[in-house]
mmCIF file of the N, C-alpha and C atoms, coordinates in Angstrom:
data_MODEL
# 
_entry.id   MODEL 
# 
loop_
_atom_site.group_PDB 
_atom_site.id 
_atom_site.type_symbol 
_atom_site.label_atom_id 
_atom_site.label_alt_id 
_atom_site.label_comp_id 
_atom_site.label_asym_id 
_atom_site.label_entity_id 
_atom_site.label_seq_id 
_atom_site.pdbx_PDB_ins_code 
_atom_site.Cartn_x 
_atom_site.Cartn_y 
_atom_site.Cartn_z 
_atom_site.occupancy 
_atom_site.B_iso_or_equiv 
_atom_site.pdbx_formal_charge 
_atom_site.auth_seq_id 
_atom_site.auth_comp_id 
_atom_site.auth_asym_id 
_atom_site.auth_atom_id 
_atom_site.pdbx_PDB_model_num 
ATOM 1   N N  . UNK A 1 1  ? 26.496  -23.139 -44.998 1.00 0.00 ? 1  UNK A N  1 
ATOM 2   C CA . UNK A 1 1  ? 26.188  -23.847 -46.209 1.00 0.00 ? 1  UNK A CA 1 
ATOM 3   C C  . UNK A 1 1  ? 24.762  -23.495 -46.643 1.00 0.00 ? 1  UNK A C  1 
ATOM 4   N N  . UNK A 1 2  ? 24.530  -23.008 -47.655 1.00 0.00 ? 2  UNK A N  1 
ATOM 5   C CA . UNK A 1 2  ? 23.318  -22.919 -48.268 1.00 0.00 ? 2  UNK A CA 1 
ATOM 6   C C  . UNK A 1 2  ? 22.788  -24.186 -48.927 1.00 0.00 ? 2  UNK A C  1 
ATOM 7   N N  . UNK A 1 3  ? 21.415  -24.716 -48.197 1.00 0.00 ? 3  UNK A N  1 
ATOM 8   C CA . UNK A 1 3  ? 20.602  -25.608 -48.737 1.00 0.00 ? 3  UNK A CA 1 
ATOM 9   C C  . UNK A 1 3  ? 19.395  -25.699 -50.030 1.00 0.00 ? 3  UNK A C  1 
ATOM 10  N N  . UNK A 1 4  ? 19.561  -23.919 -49.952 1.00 0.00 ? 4  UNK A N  1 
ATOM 11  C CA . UNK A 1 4  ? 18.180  -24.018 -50.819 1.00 0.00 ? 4  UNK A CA 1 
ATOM 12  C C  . UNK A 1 4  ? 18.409  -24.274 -52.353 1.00 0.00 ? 4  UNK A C  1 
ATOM 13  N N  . UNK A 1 5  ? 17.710  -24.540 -52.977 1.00 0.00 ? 5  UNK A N  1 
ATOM 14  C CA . UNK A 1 5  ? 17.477  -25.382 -54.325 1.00 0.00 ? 5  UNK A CA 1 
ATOM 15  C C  . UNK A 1 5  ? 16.868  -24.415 -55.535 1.00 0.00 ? 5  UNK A C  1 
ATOM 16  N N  . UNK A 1 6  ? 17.131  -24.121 -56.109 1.00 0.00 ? 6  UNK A N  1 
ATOM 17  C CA . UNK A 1 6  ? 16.846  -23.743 -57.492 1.00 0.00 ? 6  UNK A CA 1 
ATOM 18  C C  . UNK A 1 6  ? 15.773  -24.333 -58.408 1.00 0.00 ? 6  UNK A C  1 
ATOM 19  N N  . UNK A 1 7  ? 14.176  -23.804 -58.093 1.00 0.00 ? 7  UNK A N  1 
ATOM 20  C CA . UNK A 1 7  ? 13.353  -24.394 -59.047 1.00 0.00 ? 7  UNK A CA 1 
ATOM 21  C C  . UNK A 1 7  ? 13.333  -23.835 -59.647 1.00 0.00 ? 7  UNK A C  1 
ATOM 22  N N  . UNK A 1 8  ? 13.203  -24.823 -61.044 1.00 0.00 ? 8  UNK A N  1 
ATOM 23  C CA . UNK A 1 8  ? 12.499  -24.266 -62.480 1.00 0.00 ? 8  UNK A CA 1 
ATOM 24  C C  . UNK A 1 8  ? 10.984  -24.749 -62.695 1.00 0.00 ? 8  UNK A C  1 
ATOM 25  N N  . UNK A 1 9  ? 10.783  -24.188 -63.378 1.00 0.00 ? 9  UNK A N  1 
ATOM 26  C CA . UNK A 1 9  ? 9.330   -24.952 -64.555 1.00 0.00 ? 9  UNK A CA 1 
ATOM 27  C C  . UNK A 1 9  ? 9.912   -25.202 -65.611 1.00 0.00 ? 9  UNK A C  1 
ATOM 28  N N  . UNK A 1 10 ? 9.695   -26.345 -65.968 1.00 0.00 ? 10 UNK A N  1 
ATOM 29  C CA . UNK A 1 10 ? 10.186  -26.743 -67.500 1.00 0.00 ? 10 UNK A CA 1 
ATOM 30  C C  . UNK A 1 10 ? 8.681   -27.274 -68.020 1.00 0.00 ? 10 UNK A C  1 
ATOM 31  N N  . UNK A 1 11 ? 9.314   -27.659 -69.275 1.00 0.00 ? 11 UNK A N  1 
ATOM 32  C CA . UNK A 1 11 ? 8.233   -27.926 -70.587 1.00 0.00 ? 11 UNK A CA 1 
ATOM 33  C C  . UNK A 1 11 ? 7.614   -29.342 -69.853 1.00 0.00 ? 11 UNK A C  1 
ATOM 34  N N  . UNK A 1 12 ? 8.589   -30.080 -69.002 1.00 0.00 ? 12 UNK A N  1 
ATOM 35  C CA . UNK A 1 12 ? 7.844   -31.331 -68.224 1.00 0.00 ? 12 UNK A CA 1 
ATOM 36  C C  . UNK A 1 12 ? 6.582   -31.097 -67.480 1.00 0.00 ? 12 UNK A C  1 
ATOM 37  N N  . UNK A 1 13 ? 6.854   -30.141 -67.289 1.00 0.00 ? 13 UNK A N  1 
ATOM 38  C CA . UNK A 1 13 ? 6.015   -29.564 -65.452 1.00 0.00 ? 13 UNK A CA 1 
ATOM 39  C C  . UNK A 1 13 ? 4.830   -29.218 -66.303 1.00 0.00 ? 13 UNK A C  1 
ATOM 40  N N  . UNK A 1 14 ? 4.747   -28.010 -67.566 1.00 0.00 ? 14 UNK A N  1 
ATOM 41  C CA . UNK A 1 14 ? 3.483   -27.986 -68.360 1.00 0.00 ? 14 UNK A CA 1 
ATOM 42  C C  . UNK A 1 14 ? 2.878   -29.336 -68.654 1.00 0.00 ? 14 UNK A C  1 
ATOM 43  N N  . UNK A 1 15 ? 3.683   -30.230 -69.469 1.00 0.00 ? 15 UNK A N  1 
ATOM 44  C CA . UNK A 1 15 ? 3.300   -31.105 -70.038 1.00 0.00 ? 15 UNK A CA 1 
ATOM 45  C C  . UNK A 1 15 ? 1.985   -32.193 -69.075 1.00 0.00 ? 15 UNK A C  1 
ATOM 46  N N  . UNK A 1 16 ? 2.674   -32.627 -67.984 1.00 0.00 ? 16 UNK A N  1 
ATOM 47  C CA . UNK A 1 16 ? 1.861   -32.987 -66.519 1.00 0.00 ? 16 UNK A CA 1 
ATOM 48  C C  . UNK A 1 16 ? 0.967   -32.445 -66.164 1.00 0.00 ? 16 UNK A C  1 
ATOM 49  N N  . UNK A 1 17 ? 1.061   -30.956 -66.165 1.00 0.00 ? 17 UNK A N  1 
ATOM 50  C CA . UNK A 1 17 ? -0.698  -30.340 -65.958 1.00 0.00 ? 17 UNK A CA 1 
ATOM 51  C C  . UNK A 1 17 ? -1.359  -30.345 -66.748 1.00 0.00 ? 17 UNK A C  1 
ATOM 52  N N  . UNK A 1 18 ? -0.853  -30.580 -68.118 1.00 0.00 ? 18 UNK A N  1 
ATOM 53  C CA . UNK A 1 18 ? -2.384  -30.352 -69.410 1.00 0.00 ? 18 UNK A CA 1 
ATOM 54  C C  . UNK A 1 18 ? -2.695  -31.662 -68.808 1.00 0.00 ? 18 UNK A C  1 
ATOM 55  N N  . UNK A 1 19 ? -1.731  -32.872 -68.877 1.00 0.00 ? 19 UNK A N  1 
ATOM 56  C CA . UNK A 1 19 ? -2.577  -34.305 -69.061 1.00 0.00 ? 19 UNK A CA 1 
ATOM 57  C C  . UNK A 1 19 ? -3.308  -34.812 -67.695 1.00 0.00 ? 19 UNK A C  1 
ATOM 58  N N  . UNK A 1 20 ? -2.382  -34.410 -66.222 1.00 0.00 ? 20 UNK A N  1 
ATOM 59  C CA . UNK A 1 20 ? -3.714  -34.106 -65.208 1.00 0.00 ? 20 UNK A CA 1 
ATOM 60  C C  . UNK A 1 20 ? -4.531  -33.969 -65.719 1.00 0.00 ? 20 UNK A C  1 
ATOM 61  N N  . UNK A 1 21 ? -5.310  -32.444 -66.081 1.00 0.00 ? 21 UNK A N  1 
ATOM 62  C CA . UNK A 1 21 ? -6.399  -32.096 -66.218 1.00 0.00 ? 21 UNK A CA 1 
ATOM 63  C C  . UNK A 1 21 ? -6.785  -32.560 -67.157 1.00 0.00 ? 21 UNK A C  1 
ATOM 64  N N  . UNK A 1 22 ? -6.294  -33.106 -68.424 1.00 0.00 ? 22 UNK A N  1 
ATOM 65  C CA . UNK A 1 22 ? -7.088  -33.901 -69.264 1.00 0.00 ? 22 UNK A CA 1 
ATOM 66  C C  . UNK A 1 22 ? -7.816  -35.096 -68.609 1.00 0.00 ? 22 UNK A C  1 
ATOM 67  N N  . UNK A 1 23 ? -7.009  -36.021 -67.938 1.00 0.00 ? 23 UNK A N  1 
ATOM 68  C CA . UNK A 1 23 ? -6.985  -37.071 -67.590 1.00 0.00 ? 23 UNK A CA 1 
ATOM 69  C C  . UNK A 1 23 ? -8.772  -36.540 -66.512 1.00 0.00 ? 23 UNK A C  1 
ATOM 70  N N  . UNK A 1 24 ? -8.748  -35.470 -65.720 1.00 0.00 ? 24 UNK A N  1 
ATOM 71  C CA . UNK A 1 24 ? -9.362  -35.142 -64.776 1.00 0.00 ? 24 UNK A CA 1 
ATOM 72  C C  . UNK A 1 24 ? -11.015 -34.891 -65.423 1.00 0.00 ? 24 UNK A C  1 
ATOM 73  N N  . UNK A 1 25 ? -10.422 -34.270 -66.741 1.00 0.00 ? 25 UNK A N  1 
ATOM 74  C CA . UNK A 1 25 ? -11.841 -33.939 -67.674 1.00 0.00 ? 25 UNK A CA 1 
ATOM 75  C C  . UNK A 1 25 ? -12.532 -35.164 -67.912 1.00 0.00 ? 25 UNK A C  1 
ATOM 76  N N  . UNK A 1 26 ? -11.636 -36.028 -68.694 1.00 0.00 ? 26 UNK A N  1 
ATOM 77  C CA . UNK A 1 26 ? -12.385 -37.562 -69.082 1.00 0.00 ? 26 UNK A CA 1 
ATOM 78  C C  . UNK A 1 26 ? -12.920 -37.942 -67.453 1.00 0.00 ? 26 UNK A C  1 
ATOM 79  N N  . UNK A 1 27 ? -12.746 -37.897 -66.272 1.00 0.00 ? 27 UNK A N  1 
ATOM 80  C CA . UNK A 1 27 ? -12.891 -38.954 -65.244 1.00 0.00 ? 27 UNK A CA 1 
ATOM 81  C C  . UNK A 1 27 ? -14.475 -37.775 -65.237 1.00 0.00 ? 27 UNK A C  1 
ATOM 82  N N  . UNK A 1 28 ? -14.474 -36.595 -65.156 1.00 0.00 ? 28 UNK A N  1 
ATOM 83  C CA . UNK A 1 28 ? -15.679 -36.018 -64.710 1.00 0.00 ? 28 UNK A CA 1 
ATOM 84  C C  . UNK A 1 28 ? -16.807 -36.138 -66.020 1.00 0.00 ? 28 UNK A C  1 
ATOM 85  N N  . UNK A 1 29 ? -16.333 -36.171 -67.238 1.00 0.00 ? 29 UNK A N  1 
ATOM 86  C CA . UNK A 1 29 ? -17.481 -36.451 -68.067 1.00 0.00 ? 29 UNK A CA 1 
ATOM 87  C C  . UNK A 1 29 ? -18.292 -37.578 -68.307 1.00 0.00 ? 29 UNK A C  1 
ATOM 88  N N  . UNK A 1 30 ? -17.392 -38.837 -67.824 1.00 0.00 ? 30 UNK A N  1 
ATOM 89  C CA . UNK A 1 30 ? -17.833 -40.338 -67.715 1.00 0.00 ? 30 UNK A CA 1 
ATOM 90  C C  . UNK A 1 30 ? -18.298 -40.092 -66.527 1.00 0.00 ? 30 UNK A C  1 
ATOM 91  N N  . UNK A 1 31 ? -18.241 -39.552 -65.318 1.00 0.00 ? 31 UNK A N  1 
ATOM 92  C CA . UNK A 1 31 ? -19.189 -39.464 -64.486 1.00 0.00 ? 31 UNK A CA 1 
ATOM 93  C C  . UNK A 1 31 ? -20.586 -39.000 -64.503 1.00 0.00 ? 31 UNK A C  1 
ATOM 94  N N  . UNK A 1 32 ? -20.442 -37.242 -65.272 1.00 0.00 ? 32 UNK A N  1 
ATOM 95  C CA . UNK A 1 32 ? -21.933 -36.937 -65.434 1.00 0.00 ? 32 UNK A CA 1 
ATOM 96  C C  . UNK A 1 32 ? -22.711 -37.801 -66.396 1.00 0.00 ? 32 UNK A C  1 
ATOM 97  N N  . UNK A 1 33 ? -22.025 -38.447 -67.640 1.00 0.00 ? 33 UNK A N  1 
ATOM 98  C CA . UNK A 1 33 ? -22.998 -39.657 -68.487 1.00 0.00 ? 33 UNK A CA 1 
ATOM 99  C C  . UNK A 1 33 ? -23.154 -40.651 -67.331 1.00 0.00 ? 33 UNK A C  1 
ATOM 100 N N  . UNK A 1 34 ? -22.158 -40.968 -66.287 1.00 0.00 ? 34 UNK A N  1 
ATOM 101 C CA . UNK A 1 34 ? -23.145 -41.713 -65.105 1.00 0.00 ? 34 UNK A CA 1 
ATOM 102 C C  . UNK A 1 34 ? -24.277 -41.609 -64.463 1.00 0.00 ? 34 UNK A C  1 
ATOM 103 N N  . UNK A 1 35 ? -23.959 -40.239 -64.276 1.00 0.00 ? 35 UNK A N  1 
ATOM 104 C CA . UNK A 1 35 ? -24.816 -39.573 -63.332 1.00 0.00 ? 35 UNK A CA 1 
ATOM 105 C C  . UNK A 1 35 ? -26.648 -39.738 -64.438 1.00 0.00 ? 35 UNK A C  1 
ATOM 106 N N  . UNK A 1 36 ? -26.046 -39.255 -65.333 1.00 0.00 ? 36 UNK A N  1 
ATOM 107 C CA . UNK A 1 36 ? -27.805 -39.035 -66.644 1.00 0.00 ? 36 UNK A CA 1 
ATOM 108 C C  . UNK A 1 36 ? -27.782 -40.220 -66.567 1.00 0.00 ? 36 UNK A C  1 
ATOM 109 N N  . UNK A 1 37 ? -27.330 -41.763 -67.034 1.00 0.00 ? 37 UNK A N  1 
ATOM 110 C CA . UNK A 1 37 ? -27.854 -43.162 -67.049 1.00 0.00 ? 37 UNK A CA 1 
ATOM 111 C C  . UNK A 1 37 ? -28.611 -43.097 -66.066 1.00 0.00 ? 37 UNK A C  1 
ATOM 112 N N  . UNK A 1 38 ? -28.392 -43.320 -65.159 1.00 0.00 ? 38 UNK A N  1 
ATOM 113 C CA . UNK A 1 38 ? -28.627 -43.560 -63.205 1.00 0.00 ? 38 UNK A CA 1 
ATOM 114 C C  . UNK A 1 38 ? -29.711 -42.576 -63.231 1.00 0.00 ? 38 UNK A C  1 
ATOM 115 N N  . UNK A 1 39 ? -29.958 -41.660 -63.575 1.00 0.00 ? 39 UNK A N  1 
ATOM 116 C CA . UNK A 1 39 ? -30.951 -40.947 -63.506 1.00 0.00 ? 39 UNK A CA 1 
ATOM 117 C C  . UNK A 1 39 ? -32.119 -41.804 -64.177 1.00 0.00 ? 39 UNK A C  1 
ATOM 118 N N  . UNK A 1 40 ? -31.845 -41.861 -65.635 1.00 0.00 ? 40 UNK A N  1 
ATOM 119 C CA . UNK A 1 40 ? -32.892 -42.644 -66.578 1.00 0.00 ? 40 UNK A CA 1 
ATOM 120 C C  . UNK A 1 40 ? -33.064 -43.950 -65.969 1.00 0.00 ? 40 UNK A C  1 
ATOM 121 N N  . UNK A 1 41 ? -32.766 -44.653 -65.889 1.00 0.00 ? 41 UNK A N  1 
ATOM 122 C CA . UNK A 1 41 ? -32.521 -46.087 -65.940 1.00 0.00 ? 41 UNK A CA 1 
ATOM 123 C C  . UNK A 1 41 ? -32.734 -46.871 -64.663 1.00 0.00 ? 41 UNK A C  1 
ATOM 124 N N  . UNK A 1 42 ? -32.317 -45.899 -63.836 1.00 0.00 ? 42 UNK A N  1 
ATOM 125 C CA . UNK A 1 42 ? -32.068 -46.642 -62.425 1.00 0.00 ? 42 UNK A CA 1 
ATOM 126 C C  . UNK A 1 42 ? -32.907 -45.496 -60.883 1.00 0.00 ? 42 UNK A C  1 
ATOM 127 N N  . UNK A 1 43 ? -33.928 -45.182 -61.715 1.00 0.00 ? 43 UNK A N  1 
ATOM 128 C CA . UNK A 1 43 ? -34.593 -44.182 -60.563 1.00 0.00 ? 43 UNK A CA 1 
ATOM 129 C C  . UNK A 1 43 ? -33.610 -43.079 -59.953 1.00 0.00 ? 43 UNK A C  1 
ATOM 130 N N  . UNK A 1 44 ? -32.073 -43.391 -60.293 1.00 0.00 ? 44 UNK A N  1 
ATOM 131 C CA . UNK A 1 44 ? -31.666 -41.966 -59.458 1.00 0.00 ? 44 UNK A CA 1 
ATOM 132 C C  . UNK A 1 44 ? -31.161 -42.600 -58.496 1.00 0.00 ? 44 UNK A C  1 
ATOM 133 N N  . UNK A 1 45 ? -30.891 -43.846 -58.002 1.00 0.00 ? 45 UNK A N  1 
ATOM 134 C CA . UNK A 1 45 ? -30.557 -44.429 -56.495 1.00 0.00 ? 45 UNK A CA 1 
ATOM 135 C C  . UNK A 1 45 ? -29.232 -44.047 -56.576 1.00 0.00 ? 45 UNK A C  1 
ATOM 136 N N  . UNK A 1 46 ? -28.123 -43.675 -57.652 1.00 0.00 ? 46 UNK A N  1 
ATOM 137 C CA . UNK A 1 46 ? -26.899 -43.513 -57.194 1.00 0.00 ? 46 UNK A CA 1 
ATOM 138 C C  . UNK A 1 46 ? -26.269 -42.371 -57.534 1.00 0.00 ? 46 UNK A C  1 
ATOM 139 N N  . UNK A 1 47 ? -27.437 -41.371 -57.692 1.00 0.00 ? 47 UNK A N  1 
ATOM 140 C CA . UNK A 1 47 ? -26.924 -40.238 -58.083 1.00 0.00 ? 47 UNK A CA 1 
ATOM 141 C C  . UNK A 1 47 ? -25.971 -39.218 -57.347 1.00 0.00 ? 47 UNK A C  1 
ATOM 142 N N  . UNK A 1 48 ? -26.437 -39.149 -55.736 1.00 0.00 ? 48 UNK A N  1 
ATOM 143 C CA . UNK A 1 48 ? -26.071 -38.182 -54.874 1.00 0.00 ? 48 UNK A CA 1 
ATOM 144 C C  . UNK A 1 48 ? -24.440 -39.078 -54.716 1.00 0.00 ? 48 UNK A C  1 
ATOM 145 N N  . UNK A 1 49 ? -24.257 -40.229 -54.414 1.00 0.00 ? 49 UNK A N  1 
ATOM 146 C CA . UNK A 1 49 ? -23.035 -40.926 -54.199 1.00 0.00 ? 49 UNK A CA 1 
ATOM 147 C C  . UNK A 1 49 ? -22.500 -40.518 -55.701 1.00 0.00 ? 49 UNK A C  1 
ATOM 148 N N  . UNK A 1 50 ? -22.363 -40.642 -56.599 1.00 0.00 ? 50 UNK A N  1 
ATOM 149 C CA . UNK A 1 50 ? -21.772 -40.069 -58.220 1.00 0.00 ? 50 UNK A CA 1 
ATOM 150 C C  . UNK A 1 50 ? -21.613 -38.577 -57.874 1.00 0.00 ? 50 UNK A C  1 
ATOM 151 N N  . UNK A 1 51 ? -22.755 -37.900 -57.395 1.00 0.00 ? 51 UNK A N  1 
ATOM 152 C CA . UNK A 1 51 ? -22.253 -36.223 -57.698 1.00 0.00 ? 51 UNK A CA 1 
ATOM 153 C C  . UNK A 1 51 ? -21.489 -36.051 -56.593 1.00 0.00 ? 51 UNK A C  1 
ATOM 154 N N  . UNK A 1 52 ? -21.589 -36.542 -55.575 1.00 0.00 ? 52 UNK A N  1 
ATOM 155 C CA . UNK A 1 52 ? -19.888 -36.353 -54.195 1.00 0.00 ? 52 UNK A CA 1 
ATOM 156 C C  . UNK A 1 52 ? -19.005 -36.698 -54.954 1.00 0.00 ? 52 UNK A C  1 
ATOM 157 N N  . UNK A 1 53 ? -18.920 -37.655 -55.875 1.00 0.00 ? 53 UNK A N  1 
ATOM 158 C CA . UNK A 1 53 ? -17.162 -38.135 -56.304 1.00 0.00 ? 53 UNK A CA 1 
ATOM 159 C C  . UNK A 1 53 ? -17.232 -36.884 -57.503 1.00 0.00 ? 53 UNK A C  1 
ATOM 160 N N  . UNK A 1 54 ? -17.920 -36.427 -57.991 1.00 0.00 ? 54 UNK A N  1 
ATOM 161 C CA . UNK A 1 54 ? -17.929 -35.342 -59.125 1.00 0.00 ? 54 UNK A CA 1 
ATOM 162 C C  . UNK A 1 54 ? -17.647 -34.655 -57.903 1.00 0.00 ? 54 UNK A C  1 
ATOM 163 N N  . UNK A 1 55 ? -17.995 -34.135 -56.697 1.00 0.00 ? 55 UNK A N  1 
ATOM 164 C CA . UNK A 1 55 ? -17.559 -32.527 -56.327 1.00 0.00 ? 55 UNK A CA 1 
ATOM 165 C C  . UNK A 1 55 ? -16.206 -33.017 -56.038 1.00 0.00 ? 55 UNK A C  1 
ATOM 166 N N  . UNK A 1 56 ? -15.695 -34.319 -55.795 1.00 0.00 ? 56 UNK A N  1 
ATOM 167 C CA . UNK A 1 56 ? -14.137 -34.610 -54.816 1.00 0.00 ? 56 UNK A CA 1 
ATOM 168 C C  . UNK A 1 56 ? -13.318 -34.098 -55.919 1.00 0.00 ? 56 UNK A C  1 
ATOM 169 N N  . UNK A 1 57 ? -13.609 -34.668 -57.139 1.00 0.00 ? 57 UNK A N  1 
ATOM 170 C CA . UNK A 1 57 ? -13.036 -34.803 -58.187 1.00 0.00 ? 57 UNK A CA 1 
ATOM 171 C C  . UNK A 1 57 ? -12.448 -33.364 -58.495 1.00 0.00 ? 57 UNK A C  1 
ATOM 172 N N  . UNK A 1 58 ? -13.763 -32.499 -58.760 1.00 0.00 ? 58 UNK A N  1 
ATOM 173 C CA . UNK A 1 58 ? -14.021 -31.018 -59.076 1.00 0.00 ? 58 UNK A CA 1 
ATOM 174 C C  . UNK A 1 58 ? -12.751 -30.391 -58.314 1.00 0.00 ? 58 UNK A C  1 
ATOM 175 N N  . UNK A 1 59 ? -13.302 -30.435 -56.876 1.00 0.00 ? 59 UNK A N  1 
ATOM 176 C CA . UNK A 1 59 ? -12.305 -30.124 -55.926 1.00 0.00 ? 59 UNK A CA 1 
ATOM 177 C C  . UNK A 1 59 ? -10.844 -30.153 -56.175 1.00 0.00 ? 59 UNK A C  1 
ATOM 178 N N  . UNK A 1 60 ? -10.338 -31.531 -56.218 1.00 0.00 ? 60 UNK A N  1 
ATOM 179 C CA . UNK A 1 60 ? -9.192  -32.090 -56.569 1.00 0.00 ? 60 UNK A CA 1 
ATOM 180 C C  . UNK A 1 60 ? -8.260  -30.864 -57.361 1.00 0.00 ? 60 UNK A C  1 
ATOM 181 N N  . UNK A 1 61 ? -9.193  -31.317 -58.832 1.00 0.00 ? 61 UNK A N  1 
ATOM 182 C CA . UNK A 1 61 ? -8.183  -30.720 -59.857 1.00 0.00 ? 61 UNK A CA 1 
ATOM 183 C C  . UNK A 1 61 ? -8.086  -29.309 -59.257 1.00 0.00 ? 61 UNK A C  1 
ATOM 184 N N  . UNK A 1 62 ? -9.527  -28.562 -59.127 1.00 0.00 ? 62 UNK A N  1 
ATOM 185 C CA . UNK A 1 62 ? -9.153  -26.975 -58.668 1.00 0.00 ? 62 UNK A CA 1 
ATOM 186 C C  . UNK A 1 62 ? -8.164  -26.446 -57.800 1.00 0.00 ? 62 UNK A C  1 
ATOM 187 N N  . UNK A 1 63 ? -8.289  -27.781 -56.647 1.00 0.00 ? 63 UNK A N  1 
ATOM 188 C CA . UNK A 1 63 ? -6.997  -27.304 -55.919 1.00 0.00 ? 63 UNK A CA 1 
ATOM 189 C C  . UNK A 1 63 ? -5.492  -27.533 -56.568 1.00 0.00 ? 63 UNK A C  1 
ATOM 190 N N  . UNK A 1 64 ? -5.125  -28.305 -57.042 1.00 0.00 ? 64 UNK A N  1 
ATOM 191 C CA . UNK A 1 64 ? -3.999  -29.016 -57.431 1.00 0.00 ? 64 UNK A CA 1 
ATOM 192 C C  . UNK A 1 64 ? -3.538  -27.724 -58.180 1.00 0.00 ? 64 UNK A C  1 
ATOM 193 N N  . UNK A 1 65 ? -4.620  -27.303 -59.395 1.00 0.00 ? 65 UNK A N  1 
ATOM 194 C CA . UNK A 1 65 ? -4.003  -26.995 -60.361 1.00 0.00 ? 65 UNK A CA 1 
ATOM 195 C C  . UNK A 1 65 ? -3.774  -24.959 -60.344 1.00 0.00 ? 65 UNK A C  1 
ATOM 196 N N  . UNK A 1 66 ? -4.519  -24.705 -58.477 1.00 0.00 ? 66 UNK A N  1 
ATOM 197 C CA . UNK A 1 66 ? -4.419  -23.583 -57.890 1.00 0.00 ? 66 UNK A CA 1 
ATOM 198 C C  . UNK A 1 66 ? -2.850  -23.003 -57.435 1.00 0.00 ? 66 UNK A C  1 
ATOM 199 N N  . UNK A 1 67 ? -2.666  -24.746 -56.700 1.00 0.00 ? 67 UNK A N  1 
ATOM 200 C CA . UNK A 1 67 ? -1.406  -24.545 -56.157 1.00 0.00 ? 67 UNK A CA 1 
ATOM 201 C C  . UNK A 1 67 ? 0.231   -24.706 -57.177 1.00 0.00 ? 67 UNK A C  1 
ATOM 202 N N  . UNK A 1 68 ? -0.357  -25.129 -58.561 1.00 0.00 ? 68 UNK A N  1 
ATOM 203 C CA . UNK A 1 68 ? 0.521   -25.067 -59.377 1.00 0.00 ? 68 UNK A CA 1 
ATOM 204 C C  . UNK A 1 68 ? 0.598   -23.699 -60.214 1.00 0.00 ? 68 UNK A C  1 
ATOM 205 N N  . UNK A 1 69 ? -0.695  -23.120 -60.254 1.00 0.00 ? 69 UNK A N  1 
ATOM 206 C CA . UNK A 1 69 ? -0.571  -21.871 -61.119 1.00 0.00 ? 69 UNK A CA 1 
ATOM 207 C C  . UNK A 1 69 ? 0.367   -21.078 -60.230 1.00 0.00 ? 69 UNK A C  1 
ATOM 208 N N  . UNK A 1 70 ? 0.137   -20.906 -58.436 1.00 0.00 ? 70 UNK A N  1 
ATOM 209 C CA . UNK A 1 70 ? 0.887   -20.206 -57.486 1.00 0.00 ? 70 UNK A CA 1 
ATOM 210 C C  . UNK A 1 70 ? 2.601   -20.097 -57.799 1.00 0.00 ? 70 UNK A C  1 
ATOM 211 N N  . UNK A 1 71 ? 3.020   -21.647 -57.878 1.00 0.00 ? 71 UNK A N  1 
ATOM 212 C CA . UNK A 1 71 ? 4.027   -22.536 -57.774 1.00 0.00 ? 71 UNK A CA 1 
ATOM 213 C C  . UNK A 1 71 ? 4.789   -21.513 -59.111 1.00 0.00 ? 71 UNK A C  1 
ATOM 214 N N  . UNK A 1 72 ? 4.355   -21.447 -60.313 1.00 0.00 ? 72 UNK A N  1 
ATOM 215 C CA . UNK A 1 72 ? 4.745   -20.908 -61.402 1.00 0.00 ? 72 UNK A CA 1 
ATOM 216 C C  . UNK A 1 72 ? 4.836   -19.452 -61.556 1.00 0.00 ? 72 UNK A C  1 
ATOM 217 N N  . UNK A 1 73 ? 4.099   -18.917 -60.706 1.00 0.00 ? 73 UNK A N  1 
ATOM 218 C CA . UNK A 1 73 ? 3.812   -17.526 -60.388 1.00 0.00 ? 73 UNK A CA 1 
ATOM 219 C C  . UNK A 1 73 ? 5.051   -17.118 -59.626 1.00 0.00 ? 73 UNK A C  1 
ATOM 220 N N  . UNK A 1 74 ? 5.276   -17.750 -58.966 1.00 0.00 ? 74 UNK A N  1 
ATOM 221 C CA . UNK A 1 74 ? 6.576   -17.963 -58.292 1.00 0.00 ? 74 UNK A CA 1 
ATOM 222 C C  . UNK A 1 74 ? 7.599   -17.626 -58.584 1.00 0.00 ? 74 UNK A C  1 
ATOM 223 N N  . UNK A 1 75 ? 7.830   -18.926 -58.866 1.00 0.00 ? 75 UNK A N  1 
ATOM 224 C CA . UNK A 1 75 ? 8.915   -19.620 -59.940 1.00 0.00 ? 75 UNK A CA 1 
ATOM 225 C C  . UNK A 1 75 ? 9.371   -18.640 -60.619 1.00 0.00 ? 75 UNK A C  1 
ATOM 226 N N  . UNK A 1 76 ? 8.879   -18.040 -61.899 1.00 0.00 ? 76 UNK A N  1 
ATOM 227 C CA . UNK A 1 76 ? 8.605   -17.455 -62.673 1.00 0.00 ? 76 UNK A CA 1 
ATOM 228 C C  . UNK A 1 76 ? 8.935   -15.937 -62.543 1.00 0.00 ? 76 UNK A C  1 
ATOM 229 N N  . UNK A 1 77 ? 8.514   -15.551 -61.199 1.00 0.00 ? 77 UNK A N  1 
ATOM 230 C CA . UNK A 1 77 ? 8.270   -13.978 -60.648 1.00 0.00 ? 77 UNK A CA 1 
ATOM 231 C C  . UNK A 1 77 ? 7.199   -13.224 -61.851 1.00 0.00 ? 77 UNK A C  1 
ATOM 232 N N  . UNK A 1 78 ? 6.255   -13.925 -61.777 1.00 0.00 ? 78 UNK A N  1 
ATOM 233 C CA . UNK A 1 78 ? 5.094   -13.352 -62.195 1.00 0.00 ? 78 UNK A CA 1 
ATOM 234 C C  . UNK A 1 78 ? 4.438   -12.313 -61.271 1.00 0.00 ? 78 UNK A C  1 
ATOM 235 N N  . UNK A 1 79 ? 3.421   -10.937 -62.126 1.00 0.00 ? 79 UNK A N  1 
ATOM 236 C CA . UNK A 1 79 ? 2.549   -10.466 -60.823 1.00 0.00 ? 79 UNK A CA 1 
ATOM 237 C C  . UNK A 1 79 ? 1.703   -10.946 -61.286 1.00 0.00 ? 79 UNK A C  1 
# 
């Protein structure tokens, strides 16, 4: 019996990565206007804790959206 499964990419699967990464853009730009307040305002005490969740963040999407370009490359039989 053959188990294996037949993926596609559909217009869903695009649709989910633009708004990830949208969603991912807004979370990192309200961070760096965190990061500049906290700078001005607040001596800087919470800057280094703000720029770790900016690199997790960074991180995040790059990976996610590494292993989806792969995924489609795939999929797809892209070279």
């Amino acid at each position: 019996m053959n188990t294996a499964t037949t993926e596609k990419v559909t217009a869903l699967d695009a649709y989910d990565l633009a708004t990830y990464a949208h969603e991912h853009g807004k979370w990192l730009g309200a961070l760096m206007r965190s990061i500049t307040l906290d700078a001005k305002h607040n001596e800087g005490r919470n800057v280094a804790v703000l720029a770790g969740l900016g690199q997790y963040l960074g991180d995040d999407l790059s990976g996610y959206m590494d292993c989806e370009a792969e995924r489609i490359k795939r999929v797809e039989g892209l070279q």
